[in-house]
Kinemage of the C-alpha trace (Angstrom):
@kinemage 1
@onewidth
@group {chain A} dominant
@subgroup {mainchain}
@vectorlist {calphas} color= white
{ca unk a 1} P -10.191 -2.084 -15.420
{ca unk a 2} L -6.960 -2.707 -17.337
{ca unk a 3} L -4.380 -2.508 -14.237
{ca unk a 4} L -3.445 -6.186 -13.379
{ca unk a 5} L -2.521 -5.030 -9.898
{ca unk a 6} L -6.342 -3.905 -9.424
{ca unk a 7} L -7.737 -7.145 -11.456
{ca unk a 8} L -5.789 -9.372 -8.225
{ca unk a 9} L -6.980 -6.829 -5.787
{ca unk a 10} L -10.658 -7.281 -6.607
{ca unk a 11} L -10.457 -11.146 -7.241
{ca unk a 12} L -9.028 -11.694 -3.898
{ca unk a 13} L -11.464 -9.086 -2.337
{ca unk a 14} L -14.367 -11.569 -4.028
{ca unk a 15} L -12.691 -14.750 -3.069
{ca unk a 16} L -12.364 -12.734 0.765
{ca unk a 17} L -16.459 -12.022 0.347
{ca unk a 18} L -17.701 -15.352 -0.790
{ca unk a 19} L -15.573 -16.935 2.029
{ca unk a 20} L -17.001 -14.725 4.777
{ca unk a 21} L -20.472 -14.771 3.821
{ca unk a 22} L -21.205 -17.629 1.116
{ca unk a 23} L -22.529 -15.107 -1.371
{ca unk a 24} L -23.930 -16.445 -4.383
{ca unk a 25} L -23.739 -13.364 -6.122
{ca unk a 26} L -19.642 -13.458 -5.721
{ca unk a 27} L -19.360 -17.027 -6.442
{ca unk a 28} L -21.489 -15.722 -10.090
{ca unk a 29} L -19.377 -13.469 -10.777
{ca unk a 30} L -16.178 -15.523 -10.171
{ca unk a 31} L -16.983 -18.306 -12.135
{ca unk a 32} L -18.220 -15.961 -15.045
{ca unk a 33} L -15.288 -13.676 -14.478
{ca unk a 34} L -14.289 -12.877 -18.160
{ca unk a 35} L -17.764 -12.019 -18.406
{ca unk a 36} L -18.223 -10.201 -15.317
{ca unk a 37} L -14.625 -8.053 -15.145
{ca unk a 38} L -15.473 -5.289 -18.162
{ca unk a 39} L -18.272 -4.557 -15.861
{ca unk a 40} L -15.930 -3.022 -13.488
{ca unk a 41} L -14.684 0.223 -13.359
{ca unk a 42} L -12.300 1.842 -11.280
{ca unk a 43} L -13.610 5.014 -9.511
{ca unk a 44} L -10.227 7.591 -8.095
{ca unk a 45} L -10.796 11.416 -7.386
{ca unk a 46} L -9.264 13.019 -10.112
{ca unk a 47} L -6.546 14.927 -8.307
{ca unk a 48} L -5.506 12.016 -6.236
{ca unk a 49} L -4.783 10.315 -9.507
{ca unk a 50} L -3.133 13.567 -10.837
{ca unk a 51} L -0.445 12.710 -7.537
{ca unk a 52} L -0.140 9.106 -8.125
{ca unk a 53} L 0.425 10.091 -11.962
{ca unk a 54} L 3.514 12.263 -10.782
{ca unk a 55} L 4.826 10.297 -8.073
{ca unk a 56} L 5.077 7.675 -11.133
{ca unk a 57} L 7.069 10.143 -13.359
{ca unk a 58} L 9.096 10.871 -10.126
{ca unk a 59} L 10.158 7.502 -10.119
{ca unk a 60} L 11.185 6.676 -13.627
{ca unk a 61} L 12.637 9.721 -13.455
{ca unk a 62} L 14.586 8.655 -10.201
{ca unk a 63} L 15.594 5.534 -12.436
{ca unk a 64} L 16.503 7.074 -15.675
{ca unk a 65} L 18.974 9.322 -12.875
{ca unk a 66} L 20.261 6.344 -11.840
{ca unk a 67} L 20.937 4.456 -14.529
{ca unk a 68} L 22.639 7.407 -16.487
{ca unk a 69} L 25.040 7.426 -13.011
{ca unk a 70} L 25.979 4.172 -13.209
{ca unk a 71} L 29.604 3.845 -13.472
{ca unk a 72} L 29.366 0.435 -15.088
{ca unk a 73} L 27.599 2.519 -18.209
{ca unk a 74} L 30.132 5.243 -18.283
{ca unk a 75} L 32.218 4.852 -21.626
């Protein structure tokens, strides 16, 4: 799990569990975390990843567009 927008997501879902129900097996894992976090693996259906791969392209894309119309970086 390398995306540090899905490393927050799952501590605060683990922070949300142990708070709820006083689990000892969250509080293990985030006290050992380092430990614990190459355990976890992100699981997406491969075409819904396919999208979220293009709407990403879409969007530097929409940048890059943009940027080259910016009349401050016209010459």
């Amino acid at each position: 799990m390398q995306d540090y927008g899905d490393v927050q997501e799952l501590q605060f879902l683990l922070h949300k569990h142990l708070l709820h129900t006083n689990s000892e097996k969250a509080r293990n894992v985030l006290v050992n975390w380092e430990k614990f976090l190459p355990k976890f693996v992100k699981v997406i259906p491969f075409e819904y990843k396919k999208v979220l791969e293009q709407q990403k392209v879409e969007e530097l894309e929409k940048k890059l567009r943009e940027t080259e119309d910016a009349p401050h970086l016209r010459e």
